[in-house]
NUZA-349425 format. One record per atom (N, C-alpha, C, O): residue in three letters; z, y, x. Coordinates in steps of 0.001 Angstrom, whole numbers, padded with zeros to 6 digits, always signed. Atoms other than C-alpha are relative to their C-alpha. Layout:
! NUZA-349425
ALAZYX...
END
This chain:
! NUZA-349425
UNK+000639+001301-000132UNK+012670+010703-003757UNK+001008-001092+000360UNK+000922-002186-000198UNK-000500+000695-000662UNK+015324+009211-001644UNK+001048-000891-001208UNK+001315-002084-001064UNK-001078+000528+000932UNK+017957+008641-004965UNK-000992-001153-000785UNK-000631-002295-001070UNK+000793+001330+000893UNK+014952+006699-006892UNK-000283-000892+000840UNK+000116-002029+000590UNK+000162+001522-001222UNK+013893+004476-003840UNK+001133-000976-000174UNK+001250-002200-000107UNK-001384+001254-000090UNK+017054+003084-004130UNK+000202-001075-001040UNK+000731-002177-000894UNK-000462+001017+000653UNK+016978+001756-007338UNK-001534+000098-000719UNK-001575-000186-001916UNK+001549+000494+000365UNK+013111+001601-008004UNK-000814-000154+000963UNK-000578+000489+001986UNK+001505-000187-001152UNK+009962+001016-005914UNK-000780+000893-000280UNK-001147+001035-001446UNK+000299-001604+000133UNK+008458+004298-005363UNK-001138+000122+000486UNK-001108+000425+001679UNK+000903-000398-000502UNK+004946+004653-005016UNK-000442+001568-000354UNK-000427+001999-001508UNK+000778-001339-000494UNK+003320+008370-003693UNK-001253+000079-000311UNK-001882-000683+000424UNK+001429+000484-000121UNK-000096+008560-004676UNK-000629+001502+000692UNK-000534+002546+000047UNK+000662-001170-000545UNK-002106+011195-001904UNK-001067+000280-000865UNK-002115-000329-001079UNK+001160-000892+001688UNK-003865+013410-004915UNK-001181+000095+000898UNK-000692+000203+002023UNK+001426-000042-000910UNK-007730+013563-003009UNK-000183+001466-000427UNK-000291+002041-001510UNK+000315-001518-000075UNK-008217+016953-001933UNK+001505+001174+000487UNK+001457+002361+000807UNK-001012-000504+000417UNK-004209+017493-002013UNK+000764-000469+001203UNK+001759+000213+001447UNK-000633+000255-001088UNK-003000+015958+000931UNK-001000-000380+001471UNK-001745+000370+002101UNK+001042+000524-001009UNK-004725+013659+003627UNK-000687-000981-000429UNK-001014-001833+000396UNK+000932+000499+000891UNK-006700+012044+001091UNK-001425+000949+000285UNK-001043+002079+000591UNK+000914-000712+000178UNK-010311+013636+001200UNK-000277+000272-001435UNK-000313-000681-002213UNK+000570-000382+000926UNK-011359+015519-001588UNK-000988-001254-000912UNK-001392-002302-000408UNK+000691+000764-000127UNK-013292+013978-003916UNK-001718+000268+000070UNK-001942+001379+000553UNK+001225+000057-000186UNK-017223+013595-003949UNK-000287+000602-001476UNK+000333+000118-002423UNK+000323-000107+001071UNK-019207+015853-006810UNK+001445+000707-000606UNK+002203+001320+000145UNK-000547-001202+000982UNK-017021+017638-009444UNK+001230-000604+000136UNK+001481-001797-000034UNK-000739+000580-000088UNK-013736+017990-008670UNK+001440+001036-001302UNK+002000+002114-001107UNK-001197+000040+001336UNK-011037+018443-011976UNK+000881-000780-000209UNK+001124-001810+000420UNK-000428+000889+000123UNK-008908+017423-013664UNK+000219-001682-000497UNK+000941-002631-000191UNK+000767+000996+000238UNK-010892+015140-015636UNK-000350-001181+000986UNK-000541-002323+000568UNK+000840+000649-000880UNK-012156+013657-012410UNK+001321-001000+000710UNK+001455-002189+000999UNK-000903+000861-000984UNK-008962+013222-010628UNK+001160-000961-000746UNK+002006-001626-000147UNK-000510+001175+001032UNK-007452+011172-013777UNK-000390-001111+000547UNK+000277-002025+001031UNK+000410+001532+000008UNK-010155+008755-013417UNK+000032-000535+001552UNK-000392-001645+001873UNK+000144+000670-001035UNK-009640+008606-009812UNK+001322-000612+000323UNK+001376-001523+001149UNK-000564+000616+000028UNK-006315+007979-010325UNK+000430-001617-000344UNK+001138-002442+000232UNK+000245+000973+000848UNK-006991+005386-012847UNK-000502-001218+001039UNK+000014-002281+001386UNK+000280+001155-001147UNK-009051+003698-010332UNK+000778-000618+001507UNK+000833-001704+002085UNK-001574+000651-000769UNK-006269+003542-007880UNK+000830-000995-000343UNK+000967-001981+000381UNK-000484+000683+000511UNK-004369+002003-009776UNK-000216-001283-000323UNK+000541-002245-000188UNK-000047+001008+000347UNK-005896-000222-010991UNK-000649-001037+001347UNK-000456-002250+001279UNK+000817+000246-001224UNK-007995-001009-007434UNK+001962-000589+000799UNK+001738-001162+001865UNK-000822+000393-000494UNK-004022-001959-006360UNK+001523-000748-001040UNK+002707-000960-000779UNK-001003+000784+000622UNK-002439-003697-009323UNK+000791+000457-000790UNK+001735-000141-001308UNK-001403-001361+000435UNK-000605-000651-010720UNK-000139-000055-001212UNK+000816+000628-001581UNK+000609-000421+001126UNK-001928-000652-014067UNK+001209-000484-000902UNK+001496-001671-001055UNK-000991+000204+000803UNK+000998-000191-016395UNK+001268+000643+000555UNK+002335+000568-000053UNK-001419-000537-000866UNK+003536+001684-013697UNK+000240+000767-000312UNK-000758+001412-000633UNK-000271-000903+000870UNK+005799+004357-015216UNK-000283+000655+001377UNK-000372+000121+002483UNK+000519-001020-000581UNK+004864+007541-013679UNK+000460+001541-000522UNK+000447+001887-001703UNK-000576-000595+000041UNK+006350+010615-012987UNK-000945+001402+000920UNK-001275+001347+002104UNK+000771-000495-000618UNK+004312+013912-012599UNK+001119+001418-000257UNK+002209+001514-000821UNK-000973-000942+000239UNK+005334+017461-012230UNK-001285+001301+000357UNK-002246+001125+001106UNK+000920-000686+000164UNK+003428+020672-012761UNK-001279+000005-000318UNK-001411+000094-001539UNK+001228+000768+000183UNK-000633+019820-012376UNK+000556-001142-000132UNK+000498-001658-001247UNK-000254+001830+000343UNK+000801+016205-011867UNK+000670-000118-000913UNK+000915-001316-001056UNK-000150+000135+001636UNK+002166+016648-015290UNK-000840+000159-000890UNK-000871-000424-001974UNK+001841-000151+000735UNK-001166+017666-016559UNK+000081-001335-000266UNK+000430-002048-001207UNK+000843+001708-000117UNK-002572+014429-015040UNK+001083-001058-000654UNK+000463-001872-001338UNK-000306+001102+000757UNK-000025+012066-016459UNK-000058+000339-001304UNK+000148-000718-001901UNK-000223-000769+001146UNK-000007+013960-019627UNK-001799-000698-000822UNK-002211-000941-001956UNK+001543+000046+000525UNK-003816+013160-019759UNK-000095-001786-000061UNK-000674-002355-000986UNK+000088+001278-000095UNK-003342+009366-018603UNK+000724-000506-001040UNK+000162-001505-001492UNK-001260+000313+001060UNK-000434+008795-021222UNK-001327-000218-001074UNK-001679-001309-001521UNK+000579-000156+001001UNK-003073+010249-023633UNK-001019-001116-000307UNK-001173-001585-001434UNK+001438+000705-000109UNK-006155+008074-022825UNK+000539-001425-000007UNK-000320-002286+000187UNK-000935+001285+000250UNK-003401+004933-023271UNK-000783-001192+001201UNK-001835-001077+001829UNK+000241+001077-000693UNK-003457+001594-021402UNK+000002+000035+001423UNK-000450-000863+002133UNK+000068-000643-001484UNK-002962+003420-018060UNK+001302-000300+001264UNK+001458-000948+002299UNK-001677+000135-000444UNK+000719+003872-017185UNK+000926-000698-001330UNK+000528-001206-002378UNK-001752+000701+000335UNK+004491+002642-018431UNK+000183+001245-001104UNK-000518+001871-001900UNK-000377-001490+000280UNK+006615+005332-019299UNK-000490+001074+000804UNK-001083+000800+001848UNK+000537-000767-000690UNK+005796+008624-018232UNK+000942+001275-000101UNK+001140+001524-001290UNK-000851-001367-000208UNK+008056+011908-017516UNK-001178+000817+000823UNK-001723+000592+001903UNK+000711-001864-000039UNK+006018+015609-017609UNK+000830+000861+000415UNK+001783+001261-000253UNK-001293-001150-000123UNK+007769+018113-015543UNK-000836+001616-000499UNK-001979+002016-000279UNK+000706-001429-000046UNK+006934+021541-016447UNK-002020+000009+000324UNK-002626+000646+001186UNK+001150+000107-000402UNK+003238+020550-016714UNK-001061+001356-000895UNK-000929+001677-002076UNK+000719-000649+000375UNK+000443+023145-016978UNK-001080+000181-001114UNK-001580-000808-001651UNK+001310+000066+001581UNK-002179+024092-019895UNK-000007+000471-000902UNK-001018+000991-001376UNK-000802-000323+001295UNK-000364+024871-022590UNK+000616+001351-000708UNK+001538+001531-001503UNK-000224-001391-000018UNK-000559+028567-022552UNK-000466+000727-001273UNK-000863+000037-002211UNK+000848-000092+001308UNK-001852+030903-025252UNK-000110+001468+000214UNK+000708+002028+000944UNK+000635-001547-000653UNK-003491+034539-024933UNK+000262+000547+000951UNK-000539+000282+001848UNK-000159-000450-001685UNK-001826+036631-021841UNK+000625-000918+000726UNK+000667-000705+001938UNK-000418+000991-000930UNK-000215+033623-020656UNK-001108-000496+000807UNK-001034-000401+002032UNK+001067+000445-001297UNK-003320+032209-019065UNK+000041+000971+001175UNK+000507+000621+002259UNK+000352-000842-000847UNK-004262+035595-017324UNK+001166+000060+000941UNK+000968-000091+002146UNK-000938+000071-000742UNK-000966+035792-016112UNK+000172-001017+001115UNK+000327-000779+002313UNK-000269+001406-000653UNK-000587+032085-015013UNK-000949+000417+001160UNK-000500+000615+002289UNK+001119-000115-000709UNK-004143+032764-013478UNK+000274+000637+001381UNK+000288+000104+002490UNK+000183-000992-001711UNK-003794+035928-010820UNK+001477-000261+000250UNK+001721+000016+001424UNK-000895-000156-001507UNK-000074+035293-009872UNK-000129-001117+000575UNK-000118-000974+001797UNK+000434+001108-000649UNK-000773+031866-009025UNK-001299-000066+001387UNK-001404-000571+002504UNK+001473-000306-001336UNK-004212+032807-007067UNK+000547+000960+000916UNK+000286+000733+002097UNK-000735-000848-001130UNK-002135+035778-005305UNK+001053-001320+000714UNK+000828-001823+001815UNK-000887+000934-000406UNK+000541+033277-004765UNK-000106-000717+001096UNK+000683-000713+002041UNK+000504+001007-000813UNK-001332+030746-003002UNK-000840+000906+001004UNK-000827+000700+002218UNK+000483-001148-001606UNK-003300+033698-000924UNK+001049-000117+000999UNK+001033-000773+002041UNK-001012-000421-000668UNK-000075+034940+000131UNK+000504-000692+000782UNK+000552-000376+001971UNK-000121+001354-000855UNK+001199+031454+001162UNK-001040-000211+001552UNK-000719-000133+002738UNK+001083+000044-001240UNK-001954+030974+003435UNK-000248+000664+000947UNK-000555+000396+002109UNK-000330-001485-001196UNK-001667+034384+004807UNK+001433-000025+001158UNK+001419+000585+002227UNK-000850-000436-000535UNK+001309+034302+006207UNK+000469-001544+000373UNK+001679-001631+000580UNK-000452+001082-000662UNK+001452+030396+007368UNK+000840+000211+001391UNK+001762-000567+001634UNK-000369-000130-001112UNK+002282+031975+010939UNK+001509+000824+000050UNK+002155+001285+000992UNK-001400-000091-000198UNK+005397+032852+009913UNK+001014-000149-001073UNK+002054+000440-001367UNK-001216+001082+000923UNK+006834+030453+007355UNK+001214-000469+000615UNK+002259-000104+000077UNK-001073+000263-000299UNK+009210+028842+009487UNK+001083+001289+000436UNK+002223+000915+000710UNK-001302-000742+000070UNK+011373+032063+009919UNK+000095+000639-001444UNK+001168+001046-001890UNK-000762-000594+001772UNK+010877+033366+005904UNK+000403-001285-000060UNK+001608-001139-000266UNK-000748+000890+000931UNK+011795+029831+004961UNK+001487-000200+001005UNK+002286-000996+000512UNK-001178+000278-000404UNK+014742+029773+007250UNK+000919+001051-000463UNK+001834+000825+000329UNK-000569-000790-000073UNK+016736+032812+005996UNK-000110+000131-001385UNK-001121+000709-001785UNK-000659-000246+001021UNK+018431+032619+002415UNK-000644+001333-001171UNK-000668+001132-002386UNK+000225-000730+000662UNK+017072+036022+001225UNK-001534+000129-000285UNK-002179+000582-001231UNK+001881-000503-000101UNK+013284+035985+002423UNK-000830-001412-001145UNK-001910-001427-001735UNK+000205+001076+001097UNK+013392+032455+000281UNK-000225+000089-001313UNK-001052-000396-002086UNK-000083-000370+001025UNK+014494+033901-002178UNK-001480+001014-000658UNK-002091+000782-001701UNK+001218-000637+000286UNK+011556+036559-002229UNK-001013-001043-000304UNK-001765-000989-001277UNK+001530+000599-000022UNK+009030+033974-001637UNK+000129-000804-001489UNK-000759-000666-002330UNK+000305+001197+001209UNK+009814+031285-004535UNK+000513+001027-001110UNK+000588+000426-002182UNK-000103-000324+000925UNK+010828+034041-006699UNK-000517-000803-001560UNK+000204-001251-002452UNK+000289+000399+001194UNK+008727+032866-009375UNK-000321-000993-000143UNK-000991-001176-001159UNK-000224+001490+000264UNK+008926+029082-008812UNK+001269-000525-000140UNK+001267-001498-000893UNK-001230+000471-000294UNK+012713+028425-008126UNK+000905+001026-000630UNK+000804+002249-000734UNK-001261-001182+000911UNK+015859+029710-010085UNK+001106-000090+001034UNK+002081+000643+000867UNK-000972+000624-000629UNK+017905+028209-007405UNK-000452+000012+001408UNK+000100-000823+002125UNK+000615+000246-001241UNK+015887+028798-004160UNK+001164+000218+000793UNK+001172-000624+001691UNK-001352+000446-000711UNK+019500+029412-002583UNK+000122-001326+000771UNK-000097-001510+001968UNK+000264+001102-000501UNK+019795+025999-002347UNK-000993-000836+000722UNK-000727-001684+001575UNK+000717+000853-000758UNK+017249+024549-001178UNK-000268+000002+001516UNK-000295+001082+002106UNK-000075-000074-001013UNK+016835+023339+002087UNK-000962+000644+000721UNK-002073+000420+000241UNK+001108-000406-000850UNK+014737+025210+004768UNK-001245-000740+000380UNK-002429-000408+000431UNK+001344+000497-000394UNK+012851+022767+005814UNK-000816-000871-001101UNK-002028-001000-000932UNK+000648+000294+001952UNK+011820+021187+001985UNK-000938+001358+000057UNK-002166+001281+000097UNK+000637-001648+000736UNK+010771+025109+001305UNK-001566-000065+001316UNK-002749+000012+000983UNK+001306+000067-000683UNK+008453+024812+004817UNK-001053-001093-000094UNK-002169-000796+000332UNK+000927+001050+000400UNK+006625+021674+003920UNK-000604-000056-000935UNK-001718-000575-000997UNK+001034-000408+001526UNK+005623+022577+000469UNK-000417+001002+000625UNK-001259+000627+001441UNK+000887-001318-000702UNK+004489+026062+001835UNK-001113-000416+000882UNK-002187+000184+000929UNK+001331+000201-000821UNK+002418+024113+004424UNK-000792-001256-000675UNK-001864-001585-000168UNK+000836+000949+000793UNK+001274+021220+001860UNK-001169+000812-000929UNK-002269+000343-001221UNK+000227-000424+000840UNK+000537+024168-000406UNK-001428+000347+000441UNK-002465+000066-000159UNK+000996-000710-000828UNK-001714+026072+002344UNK-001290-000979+000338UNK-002383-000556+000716UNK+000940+000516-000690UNK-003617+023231+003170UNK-000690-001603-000717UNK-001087-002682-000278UNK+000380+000955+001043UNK-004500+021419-000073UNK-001450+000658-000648UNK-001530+001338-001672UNK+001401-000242-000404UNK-008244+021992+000410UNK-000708-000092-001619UNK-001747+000566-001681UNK+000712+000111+001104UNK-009246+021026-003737UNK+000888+000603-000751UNK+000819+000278-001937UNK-001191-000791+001173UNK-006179+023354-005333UNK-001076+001332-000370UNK-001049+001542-001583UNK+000557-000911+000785UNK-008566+026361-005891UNK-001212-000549-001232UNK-001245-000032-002349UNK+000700+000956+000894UNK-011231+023974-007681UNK+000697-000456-001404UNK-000017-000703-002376UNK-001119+000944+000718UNK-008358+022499-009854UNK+000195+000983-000640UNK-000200+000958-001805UNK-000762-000927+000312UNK-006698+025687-010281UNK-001422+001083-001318UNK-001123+001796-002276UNK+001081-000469+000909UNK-010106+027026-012163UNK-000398-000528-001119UNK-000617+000002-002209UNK-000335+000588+001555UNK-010313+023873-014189UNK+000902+000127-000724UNK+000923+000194-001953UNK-001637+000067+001189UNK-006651+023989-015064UNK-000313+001475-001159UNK-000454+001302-002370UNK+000467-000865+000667UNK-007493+027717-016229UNK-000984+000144-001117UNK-000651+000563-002226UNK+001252-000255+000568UNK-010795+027806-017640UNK-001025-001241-000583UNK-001967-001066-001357UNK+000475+000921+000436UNK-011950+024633-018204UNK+000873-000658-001757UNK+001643-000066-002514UNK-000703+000201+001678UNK-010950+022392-021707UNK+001355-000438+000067UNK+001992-001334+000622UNK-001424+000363+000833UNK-007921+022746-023395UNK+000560-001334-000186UNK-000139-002180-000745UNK-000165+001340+000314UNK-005513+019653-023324UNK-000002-000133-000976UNK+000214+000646-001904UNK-000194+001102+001583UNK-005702+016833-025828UNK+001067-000340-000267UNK+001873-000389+000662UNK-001083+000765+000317UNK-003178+015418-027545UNK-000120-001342-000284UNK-001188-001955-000279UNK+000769+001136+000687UNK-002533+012282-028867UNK+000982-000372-001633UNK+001971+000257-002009UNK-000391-000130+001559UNK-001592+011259-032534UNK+001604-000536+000089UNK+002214-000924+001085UNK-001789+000362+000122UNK+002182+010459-033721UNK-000669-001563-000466UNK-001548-002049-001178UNK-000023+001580+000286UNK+003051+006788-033159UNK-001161-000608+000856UNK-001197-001838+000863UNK+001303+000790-001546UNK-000169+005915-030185UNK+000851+000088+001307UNK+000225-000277+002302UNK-000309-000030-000750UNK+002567+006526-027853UNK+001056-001829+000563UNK+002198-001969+000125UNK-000732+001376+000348UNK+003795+002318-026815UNK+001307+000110+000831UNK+002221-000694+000643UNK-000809+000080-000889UNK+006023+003570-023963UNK+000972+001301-000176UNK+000609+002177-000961UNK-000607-001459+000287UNK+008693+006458-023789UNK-000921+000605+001005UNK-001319+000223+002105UNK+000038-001198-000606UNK+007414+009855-023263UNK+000736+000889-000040UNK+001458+000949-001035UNK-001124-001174-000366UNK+009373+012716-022142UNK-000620+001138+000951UNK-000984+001169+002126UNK+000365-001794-000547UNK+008426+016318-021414UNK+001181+000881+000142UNK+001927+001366-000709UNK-001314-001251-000457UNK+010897+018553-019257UNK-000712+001055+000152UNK-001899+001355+000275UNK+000750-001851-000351UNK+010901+022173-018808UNK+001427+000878+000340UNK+002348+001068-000455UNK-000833-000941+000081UNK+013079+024457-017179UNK+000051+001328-000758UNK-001028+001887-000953UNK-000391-001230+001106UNK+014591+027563-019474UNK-000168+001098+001266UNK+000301+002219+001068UNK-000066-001095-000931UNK+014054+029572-016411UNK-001222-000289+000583UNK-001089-000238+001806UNK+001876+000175-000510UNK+009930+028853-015614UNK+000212+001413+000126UNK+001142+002060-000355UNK+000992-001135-000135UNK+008159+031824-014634UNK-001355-000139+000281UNK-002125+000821+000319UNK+001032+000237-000066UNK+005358+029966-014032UNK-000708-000201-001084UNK-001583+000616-001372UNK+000300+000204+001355UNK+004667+028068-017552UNK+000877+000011-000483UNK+001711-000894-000483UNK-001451-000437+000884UNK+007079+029917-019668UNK+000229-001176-001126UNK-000516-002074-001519UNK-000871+001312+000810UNK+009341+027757-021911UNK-000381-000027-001172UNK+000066-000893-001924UNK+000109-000004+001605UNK+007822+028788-025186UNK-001499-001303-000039UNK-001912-001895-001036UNK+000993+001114+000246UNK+004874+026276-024215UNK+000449-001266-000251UNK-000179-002032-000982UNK-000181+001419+000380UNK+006767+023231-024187UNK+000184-000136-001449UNK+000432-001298-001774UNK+000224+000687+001459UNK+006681+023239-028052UNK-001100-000028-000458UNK-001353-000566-001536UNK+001816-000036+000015UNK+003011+023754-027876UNK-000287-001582+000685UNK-000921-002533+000228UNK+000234+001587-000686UNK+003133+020724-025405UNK+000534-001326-001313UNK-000120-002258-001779UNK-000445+001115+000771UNK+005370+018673-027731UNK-000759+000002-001388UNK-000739-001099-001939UNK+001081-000294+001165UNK+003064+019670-030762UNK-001490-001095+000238UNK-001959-002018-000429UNK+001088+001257-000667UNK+000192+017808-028904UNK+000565-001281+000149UNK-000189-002206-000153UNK-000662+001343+000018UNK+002643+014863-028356UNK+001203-000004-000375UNK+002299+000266+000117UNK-001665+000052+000759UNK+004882+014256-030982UNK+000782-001110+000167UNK+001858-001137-000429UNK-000523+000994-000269UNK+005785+011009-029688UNK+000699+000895+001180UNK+001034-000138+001760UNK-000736-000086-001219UNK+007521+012595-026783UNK+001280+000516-000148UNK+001763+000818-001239UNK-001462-000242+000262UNK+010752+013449-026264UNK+000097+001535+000872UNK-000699+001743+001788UNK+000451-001141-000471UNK+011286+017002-025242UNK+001655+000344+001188UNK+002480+001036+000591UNK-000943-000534-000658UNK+014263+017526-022131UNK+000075+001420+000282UNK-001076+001839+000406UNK-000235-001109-000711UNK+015314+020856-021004UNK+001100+000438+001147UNK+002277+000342+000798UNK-000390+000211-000570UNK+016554+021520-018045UNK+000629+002209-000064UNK+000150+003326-000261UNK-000403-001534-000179UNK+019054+024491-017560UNK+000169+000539+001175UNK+000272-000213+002144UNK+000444-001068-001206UNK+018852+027653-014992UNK-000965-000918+001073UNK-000897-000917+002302UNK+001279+000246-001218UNK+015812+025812-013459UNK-001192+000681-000421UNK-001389+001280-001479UNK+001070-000966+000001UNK+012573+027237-012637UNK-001125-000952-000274UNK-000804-001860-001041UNK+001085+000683+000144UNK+009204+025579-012652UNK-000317-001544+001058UNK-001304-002263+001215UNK-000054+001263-000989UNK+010195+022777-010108UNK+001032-000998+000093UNK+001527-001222+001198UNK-001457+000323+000066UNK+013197+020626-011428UNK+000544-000622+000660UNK+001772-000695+000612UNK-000194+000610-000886UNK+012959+018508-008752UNK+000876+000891+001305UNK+001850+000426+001897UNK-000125-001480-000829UNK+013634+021602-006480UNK+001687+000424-000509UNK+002721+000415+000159UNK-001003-000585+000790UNK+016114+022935-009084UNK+001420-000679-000488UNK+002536-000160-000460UNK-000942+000878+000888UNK+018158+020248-010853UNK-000567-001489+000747UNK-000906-002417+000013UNK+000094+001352+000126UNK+017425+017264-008657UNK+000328-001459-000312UNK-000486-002358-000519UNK-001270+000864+000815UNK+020558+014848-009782UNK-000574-000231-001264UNK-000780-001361-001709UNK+000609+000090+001173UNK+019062+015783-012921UNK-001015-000730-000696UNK-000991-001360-001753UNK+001014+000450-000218UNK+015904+014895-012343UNK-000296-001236+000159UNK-001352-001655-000315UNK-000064+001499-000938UNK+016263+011582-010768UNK+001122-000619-001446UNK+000480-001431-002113UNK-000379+000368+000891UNK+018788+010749-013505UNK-001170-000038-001674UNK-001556-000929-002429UNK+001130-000031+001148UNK+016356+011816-016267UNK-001338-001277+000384UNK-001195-002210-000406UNK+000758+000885-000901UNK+013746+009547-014566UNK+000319-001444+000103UNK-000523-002274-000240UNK-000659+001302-000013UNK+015978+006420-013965UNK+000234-000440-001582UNK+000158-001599-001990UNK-000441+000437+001008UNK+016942+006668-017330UNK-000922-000312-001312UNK-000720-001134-002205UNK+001130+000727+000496UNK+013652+006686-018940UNK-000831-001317+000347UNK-001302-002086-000491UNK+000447+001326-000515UNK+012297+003946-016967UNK+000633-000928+000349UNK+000149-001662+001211UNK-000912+001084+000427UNK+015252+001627-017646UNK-000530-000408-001082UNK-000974+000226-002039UNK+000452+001137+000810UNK+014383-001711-019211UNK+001039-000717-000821UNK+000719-001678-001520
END
């Protein structure tokens, strides 16, 4: 965050249900939490701000891009959906174990995330690079993760609910750009041409030995990729 602040204005938006936002009211998807984005936005002036999502929040900009007149440019990190026969099932139970496991064992995150190897176990299949990352980054997602009260709701639409849309070649007015690390284990890499198939206006990055979090993985990268799409 700290490299884009510097040379953009950086708004956070608390996802409802996902942080200290409340959930929202009635059915909560991804459908839902588009338009509640939408209404954010536009309820504070935003309407037209490039936007930068990553995993589900690559869904959701993926969906706002689509439905036009929303955001700027837009950068997709490794965003979800885009699976095709055992990939769902897969995506499905290690993700739902995943996030058990997380919750289970909140009472003693701060010593697995402090110790190089037990890191390594835990983000196995999010991070190619969990080495690096810092201890206390790794405990704050682990306790954002645990205590994001509308992720099993979400996590059922993302699954089971409808298949993303695309949108046609040439409806795109702003750059798009879809990353993907060559080292996912979450949404393996053969989807992003399924993704870019749905949006052929986009531009397709790949990010090398990262995992499903490039921010995490390749942040220099990241933040460069980012600056450089949303240069005027």
């Amino acid at each position: 965050m700290e490299p884009l602040a510097a040379k953009r204005a950086v708004v956070a938006i608390d996802l409802p249900g996902f942080g200290k936002s409340p959930p929202l009211a009635g059915e909560v998807s991804l459908q839902t939490l588009a338009n509640a984005i939408t209404e954010f936005l536009r309820e504070h002036d935003l309407i037209g701000t490039d936007a930068v999502g990553s995993s589900m929040g690559a869904r959701l900009v993926l969906e706002l891009a689509r439905r036009g007149g929303v955001l700027g440019c837009v950068i997709s990190l490794n965003p979800g959906g885009f699976w095709a026969g055992w990939e769902r099932q897969v995506f499905h139970a290690s993700i739902w174990l995943s996030v058990r496991l997380v919750r289970a064992l909140q009472f003693a995150m701060p010593t697995i995330t402090a110790h190089e190897w037990s890191r390594r176990l835990l983000l196995t299949q999010f991070s190619a690079q969990s080495a690096m990352l810092a201890p206390s980054l790794v405990l704050e997602e682990m306790r954002s993760c645990a205590a994001a009260r509308s992720f099993n709701l979400v996590l059922r639409d993302l699954v089971h609910g409808a298949p993303p849309q695309g949108a046609t070649i040439g409806s795109m007015r702003k750059p798009l750009v879809i990353g993907w690390g060559r080292m996912d284990r979450v949404c393996f890499p053969q989807q992003a041409a399924r993704a870019q198939r749905l949006f052929p206006d986009a531009r397709l990055h790949w990010f090398e030995r990262c995992g499903h979090f490039p921010h995490w993985d390749a942040p220099e990268e990241t933040a460069r990729l980012i600056l450089e799409t949303t240069a005027d």
